[in-house]
Backbone bond lengths (Angstrom), bond angles and torsions (degrees), N, CA, C in turn:
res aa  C-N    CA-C-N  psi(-1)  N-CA   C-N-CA  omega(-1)  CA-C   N-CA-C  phi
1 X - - - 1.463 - - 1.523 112.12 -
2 X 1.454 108.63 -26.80 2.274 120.65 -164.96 1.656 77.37 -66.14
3 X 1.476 125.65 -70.47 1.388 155.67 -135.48 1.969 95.53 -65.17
4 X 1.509 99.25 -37.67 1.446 95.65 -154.33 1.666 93.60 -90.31
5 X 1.832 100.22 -29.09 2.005 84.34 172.06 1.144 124.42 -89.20
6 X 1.612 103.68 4.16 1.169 91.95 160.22 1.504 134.29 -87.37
7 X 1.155 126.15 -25.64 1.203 140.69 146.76 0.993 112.63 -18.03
8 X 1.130 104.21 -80.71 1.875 125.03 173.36 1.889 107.21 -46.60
9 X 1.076 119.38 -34.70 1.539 103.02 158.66 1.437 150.88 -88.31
10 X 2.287 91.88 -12.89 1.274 72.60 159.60 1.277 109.49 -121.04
11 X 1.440 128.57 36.82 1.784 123.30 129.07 1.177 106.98 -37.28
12 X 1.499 114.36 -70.93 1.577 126.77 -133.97 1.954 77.41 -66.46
13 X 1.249 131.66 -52.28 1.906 131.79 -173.48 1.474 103.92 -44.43
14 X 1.043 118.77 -43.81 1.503 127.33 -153.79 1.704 100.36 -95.53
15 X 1.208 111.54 -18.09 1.526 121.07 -169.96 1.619 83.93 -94.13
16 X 0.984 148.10 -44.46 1.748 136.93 -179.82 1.448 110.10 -84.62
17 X 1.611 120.09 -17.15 1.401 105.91 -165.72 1.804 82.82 -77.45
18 X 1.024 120.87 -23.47 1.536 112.77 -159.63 1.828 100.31 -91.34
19 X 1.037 112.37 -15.59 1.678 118.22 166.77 1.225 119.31 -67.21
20 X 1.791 94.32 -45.19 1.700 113.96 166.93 1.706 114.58 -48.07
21 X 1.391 98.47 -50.97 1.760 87.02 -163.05 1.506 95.45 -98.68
22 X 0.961 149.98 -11.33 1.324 125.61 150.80 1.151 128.74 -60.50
23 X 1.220 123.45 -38.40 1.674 130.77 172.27 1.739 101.56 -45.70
24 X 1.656 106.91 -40.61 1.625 105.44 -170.56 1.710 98.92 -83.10
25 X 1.538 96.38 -30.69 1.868 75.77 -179.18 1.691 117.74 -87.95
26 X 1.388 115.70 24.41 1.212 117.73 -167.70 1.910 89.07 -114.05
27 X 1.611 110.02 -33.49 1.476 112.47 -176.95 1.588 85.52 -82.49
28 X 0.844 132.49 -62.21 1.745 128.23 -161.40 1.674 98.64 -55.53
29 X 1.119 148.50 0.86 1.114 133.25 -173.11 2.073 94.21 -125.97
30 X 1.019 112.15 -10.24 1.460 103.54 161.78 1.401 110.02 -99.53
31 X 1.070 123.15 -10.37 1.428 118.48 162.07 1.161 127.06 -67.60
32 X 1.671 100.44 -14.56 1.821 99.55 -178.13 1.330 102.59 -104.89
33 X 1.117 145.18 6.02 1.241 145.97 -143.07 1.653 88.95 -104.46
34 X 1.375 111.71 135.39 1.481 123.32 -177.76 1.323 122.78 -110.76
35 X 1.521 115.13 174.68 1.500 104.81 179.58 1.468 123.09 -83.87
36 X 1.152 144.15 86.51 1.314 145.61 173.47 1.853 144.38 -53.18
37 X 1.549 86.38 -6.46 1.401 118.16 171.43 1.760 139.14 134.17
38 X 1.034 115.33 -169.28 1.570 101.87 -170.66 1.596 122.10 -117.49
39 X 1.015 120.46 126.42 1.436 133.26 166.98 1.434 150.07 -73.44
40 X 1.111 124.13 74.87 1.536 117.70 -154.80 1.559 113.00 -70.50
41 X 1.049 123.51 134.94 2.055 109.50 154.67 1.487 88.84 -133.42
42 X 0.937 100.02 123.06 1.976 136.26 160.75 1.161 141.19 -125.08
43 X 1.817 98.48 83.12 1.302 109.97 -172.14 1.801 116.61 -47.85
44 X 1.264 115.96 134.86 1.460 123.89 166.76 1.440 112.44 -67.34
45 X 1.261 101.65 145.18 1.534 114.53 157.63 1.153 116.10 -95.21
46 X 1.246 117.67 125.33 2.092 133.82 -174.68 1.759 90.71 21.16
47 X 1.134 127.70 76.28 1.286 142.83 -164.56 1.017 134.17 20.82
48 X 1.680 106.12 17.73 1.966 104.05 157.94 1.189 111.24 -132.74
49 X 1.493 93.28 160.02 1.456 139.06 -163.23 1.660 102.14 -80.42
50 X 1.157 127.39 119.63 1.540 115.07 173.31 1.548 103.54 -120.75
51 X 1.367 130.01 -1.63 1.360 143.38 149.10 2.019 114.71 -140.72
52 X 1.984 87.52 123.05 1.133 114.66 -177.08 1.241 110.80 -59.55
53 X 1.659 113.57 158.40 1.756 124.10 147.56 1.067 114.22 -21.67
54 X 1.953 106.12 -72.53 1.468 116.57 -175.13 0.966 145.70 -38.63
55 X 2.259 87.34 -52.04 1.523 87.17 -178.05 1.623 110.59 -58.58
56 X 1.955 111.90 -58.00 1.193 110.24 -177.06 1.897 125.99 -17.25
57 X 1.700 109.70 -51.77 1.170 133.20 178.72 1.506 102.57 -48.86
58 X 1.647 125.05 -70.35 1.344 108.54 165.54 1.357 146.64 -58.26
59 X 1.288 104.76 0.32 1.630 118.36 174.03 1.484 110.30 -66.94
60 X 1.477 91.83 -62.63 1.690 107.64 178.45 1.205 114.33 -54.36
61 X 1.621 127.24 -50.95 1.598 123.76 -162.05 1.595 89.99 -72.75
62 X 1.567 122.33 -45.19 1.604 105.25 -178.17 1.062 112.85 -71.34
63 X 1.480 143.51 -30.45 1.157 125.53 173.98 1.497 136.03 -83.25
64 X 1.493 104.12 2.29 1.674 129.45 -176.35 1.403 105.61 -144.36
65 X 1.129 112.17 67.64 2.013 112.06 172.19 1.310 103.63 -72.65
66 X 1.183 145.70 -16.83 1.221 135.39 164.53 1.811 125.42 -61.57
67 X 1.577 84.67 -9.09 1.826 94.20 -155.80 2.018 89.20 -82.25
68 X 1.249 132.87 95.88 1.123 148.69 -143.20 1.540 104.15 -145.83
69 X 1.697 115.58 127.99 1.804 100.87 171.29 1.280 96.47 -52.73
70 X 2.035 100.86 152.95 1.435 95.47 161.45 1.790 107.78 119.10
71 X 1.729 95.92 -48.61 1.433 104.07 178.06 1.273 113.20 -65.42
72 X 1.838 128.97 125.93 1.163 122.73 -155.33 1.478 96.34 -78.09
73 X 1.618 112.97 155.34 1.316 107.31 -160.58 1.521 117.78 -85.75
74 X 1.252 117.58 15.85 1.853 129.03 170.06 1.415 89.94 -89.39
75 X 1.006 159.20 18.48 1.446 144.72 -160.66 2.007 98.88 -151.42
76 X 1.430 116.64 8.57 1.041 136.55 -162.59 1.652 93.16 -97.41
77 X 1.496 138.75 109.59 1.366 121.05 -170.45 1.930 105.91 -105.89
78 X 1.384 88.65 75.92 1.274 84.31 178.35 1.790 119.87 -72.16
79 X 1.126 134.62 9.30 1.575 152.22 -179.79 1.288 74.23 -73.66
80 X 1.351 118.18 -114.09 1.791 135.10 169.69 1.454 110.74 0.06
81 X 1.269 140.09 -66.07 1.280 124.52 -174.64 1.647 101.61 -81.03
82 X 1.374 130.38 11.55 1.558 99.73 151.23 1.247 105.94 -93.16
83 X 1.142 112.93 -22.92 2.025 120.82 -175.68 1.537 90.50 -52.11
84 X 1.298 136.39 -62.47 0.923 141.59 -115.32 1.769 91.64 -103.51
85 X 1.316 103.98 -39.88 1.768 104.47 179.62 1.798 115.35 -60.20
86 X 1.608 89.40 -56.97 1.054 99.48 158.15 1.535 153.65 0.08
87 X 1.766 88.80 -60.39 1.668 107.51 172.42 1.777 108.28 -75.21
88 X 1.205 123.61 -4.50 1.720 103.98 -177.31 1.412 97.22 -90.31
89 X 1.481 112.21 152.03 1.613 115.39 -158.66 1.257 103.20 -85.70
90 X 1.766 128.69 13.79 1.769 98.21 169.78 1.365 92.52 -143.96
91 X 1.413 95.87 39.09 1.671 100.67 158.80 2.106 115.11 -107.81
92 X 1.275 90.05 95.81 1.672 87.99 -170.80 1.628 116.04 -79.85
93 X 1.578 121.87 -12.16 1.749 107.30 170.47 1.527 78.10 -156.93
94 X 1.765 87.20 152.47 1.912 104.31 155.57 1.600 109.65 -148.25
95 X 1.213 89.01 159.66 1.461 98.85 -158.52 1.731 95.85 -134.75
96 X 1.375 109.68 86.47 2.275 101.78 173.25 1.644 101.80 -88.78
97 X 1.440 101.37 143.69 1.371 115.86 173.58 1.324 115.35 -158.31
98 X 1.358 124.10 140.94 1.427 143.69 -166.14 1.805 103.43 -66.19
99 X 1.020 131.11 104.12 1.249 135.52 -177.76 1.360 108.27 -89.53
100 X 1.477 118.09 168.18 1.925 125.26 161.17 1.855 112.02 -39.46
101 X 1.324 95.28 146.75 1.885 94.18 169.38 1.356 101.01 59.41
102 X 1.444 135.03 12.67 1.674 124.67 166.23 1.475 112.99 78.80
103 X 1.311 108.13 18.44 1.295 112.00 176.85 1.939 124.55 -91.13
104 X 1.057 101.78 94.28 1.878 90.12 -175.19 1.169 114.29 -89.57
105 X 1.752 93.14 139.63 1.684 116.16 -169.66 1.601 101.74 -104.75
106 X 1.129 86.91 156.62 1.915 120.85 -159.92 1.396 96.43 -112.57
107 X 1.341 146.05 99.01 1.390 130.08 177.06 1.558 91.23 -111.98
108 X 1.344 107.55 127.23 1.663 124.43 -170.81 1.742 104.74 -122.27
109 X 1.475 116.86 117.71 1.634 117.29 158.15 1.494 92.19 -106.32
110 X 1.482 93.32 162.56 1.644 107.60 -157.42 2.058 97.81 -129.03
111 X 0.968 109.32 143.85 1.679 109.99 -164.73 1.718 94.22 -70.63
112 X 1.256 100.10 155.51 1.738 107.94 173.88 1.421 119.43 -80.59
113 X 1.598 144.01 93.73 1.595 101.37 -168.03 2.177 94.08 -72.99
114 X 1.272 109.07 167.10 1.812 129.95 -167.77 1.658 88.30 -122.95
115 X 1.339 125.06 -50.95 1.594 118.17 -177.93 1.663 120.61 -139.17
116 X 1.233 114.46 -166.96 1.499 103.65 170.41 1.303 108.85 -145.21
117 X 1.607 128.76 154.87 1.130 118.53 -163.09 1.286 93.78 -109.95
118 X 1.180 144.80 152.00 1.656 135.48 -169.65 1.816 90.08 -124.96
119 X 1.342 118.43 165.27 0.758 123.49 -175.42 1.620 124.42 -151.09
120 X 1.083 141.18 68.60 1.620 114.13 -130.66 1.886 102.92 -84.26
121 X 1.045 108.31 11.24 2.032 102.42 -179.19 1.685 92.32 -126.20
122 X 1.418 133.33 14.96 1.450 106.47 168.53 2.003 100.04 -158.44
123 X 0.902 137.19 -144.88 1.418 133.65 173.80 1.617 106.04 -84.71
124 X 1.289 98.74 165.84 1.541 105.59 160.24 1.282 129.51 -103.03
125 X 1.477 120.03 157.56 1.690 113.28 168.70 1.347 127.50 -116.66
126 X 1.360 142.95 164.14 1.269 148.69 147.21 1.580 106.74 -58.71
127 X 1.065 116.78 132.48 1.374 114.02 143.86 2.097 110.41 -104.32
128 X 0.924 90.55 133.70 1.859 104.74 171.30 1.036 117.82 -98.18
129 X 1.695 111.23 157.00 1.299 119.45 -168.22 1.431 115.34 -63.37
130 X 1.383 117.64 2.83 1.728 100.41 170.71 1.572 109.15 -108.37
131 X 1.623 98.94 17.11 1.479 100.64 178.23 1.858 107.04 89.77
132 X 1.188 106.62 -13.62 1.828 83.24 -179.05 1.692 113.99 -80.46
133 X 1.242 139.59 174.09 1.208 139.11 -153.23 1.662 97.51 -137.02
134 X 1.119 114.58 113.25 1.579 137.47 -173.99 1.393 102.93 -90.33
135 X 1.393 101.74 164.97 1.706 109.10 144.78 1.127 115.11 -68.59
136 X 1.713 133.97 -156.24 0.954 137.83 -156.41 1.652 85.68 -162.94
137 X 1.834 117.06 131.16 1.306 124.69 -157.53 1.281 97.08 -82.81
138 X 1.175 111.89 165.42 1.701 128.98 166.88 1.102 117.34 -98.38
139 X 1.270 112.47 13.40 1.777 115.76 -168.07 1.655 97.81 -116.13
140 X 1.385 103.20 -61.58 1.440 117.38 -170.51 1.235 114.35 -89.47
141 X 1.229 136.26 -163.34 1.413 154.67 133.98 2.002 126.48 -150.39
142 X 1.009 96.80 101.98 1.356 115.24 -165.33 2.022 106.73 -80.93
143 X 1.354 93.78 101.40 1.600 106.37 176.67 1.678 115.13 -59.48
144 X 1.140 116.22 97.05 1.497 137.64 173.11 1.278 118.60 -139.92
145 X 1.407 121.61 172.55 1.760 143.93 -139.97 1.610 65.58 -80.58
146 X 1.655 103.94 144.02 1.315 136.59 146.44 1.141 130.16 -83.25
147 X 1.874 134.22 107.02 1.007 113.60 166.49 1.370 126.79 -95.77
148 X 1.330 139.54 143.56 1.629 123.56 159.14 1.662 98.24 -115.74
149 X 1.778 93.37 177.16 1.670 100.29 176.03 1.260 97.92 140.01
150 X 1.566 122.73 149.90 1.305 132.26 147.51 1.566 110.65 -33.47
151 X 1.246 126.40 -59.85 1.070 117.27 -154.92 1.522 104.87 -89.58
152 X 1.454 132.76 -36.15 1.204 108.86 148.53 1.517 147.24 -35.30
153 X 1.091 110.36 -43.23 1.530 115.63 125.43 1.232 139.99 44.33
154 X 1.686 87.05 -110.07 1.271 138.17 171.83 1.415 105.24 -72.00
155 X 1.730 128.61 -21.93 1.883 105.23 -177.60 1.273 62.06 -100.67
156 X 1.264 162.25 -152.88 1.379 158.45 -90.61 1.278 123.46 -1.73
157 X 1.697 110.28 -64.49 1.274 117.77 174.15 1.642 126.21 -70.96
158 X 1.803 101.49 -16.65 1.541 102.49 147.71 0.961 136.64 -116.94
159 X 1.636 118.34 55.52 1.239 130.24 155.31 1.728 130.88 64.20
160 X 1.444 103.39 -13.68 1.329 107.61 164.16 1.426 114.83 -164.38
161 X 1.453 114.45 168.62 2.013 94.70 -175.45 1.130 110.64 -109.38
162 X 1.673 112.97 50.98 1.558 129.03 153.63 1.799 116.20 -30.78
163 X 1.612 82.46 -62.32 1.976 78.60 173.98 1.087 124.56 -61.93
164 X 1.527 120.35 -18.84 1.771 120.62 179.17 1.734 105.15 -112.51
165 X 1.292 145.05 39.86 1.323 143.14 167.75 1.262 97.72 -19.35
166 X 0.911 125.01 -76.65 1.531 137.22 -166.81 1.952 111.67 -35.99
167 X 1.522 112.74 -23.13 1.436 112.32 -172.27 1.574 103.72 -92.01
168 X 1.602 126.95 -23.70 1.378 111.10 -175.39 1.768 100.95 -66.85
169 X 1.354 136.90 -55.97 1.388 135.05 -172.94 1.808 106.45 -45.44
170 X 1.315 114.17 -33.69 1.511 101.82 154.67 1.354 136.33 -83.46
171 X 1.354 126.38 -17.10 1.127 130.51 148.39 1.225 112.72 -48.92
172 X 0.891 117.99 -103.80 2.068 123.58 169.31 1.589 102.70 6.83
173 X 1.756 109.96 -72.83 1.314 113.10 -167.61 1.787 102.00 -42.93
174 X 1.346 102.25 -55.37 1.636 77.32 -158.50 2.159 108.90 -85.05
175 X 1.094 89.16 9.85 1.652 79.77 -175.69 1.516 103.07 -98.53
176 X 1.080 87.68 12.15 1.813 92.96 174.80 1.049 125.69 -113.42
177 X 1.665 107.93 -8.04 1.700 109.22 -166.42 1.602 95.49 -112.80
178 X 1.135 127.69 118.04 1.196 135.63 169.69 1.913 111.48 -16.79
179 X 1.439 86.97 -75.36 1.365 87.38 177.47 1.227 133.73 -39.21
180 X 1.443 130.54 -61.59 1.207 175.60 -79.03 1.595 80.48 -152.51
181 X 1.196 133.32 -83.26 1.345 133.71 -176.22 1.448 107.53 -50.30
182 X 0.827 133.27 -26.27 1.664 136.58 175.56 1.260 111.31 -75.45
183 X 1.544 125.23 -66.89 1.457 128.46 172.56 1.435 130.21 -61.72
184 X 1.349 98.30 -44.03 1.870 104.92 176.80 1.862 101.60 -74.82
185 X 1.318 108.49 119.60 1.392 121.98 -164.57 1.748 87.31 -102.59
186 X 1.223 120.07 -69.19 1.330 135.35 -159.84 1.649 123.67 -116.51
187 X 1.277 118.88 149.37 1.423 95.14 159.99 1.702 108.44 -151.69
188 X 1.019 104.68 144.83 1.717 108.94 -147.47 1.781 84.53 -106.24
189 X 1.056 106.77 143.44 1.617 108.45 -179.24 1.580 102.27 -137.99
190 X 1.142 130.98 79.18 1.145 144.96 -169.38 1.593 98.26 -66.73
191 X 1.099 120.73 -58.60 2.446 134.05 175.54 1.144 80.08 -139.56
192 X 1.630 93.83 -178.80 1.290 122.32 -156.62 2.078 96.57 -90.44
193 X 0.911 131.70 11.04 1.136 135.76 -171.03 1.648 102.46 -147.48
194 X 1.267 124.60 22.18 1.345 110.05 160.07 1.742 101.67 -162.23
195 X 1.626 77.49 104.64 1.806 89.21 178.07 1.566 100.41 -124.83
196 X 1.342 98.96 162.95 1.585 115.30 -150.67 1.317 92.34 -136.14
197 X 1.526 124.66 128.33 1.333 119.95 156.91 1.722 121.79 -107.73
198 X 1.530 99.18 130.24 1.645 88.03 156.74 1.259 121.53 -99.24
199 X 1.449 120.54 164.06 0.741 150.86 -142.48 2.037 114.24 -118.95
200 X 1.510 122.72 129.38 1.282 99.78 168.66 1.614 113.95 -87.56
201 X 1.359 119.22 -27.55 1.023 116.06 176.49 1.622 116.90 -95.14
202 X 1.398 148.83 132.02 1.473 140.77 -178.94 1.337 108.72 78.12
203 X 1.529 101.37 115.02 1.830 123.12 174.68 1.358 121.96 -50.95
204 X 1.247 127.42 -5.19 1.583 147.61 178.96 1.165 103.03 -80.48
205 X 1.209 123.33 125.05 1.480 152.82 158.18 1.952 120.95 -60.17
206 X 0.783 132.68 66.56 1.600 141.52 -149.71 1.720 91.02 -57.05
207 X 1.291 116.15 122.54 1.541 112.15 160.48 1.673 108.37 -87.60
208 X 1.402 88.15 103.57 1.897 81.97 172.32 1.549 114.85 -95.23
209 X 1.453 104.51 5.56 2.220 90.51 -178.85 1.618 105.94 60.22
210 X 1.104 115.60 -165.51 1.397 135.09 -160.80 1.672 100.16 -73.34
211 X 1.787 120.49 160.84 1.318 122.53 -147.52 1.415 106.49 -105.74
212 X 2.125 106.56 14.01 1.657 114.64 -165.35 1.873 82.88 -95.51
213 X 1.205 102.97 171.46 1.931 128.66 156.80 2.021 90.94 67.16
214 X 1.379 113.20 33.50 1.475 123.57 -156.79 1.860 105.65 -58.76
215 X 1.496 95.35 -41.49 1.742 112.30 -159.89 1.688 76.85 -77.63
216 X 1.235 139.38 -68.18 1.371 131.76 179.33 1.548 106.03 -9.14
217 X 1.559 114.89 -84.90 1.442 143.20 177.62 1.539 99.22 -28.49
218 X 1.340 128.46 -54.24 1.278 118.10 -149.07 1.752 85.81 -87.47
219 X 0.896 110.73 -38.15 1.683 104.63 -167.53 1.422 106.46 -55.07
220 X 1.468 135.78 -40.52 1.798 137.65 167.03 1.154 95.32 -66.13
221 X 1.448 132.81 -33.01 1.462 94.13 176.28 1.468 107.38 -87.74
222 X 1.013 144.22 -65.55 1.264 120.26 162.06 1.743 125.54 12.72
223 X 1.133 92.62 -66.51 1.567 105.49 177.52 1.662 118.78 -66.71
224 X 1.170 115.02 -30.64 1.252 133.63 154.12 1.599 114.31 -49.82
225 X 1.231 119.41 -50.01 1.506 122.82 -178.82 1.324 127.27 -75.24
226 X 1.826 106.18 -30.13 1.012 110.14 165.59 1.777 144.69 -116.01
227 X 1.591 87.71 20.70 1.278 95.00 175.48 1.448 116.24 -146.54
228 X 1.661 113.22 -15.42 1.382 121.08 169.61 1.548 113.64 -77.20
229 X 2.036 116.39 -79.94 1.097 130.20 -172.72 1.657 101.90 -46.74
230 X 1.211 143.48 -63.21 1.072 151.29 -155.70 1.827 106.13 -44.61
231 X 1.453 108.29 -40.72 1.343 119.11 177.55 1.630 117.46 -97.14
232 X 1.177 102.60 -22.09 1.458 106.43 169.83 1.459 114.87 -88.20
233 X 1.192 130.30 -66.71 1.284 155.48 -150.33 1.194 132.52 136.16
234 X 1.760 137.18 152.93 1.090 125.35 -173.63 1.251 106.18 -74.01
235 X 1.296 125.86 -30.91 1.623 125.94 -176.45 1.790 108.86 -118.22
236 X 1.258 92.81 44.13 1.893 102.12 -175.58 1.798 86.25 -63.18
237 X 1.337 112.90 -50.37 1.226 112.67 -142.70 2.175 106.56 -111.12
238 X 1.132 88.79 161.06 1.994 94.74 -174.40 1.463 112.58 -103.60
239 X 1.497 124.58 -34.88 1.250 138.25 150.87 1.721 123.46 -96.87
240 X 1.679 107.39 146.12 1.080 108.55 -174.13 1.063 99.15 -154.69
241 X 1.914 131.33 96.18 1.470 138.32 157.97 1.697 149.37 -79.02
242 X 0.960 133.37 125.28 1.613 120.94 173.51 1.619 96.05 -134.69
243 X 1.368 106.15 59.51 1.709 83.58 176.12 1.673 96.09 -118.56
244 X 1.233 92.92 -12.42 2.023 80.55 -179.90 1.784 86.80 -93.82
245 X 1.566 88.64 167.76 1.529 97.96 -157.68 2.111 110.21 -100.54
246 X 1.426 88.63 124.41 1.578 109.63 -164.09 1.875 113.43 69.26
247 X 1.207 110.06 52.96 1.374 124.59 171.83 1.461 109.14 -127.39
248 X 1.482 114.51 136.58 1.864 95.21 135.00 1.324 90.25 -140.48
249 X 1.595 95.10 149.05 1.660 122.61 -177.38 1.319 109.34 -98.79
250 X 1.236 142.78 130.86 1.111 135.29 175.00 1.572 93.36 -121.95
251 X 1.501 120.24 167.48 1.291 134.59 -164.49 1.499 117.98 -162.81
């Protein structure tokens, strides 16, 4: 019985020492495993690209010349190349990770621009759906609501429309409503309390006032489209208001 547990114990020793060193030769052989090259995925926006493969590709090799087949892949600083992707303005998340065969993948979402800020004496910007205010790509050009105005402006040169919260929920509204996205061409934001819409259809300039009680506003005009102009004319009139609340003025 001494003879037979012992047997039986040092199987059971010899059965872990060999668990033991494979476990190390299974870690010792991913330790040698190197970097073999790079992988992009870059989701599109409504099917364009406003930053390339390439460029991405030259970001990294200039900003990581070390990043070389060969380099063992613990020495791979993928922290740093999301820092580093990061900084181009219509790159909104990255994600690096060590893939099969030593290959690390780049998973890139790209910011939405929602409008554009026009500018006619300096560049223009995107504003995106979380409200921050981009450049505007050299590759693409992404068809969205136009803004002009002094005070557009002014969120341009500060970078997001923190000071106007109140204008992304009207943006949205109309870039969402079929209609509304069709007719509203422009919107002129002179202050924060006097915005102006144009129009694709009718030479009238819409005074909408400030960008709060918005769905209110659109509903008189609405009512305006379909029960005033229709009997008057599209250009019966020279003024056209909804900024005081439950009015429209025509003139």
């Amino acid at each position: 019985m001494n003879k037979r547990k012992l047997k039986k114990g040092l199987g059971f020793m010899t059965l872990c020492l060999v668990l033991v060193g494979f476990i190390g030769f299974v870690e010792k052989q991913v330790q040698l495993k190197t970097y073999q090259g790079l992988e992009i995925d870059l989701e599109a926006v409504s099917g364009v690209y406003f930053v390339e493969e390439k460029e991405i590709e030259g970001i990294v090799s200039s900003a990581f010349p070390e990043l070389k087949a060969g380099l063992p892949l613990s020495e791979v600083p993928l922290s740093a190349m999301e820092e580093r992707l990061l900084g181009h303005p219509f790159i909104k998340s990255v994600e690096a990770s060590v893939g099969q065969k030593g290959i690390v993948k780049v998973s890139i979402t790209q910011h939405e621009p929602i409008a554009r800020i026009a500018r006619p004496d300096a560049a223009d910007g995107y504003i995106t759906k979380e409200g921050l205010i981009i450049p505007t790509s050299p590759t693409y050009t992404s068809r969205v609501l136009i803004l002009e105005g002094a005070y557009a402006e002014e969120l341009m040169n500060q970078g997001s429309v923190e000071a106007m919260p109140e204008l992304m929920p009207l943006i949205q509204f109309i870039t969402m409503d079929e209609f509304w996205n069709a007719q509203v061409t422009e919107l002129e934001i002179n202050k924060k309390n006097d915005i102006r819409i144009h129009q694709q259809v009718g030479k009238q300039v819409i005074e909408f006032g400030d960008a709060l009680d918005f769905e209110s506003k659109f509903k008189r005009i609405e009512v305006l489209y379909k029960e005033i102009l229709p009997r008057k004319g599209w250009n019966a009139y020279e003024r056209i208001s909804v900024k005081f609340k439950n009015q429209i003025v025509c003139e």
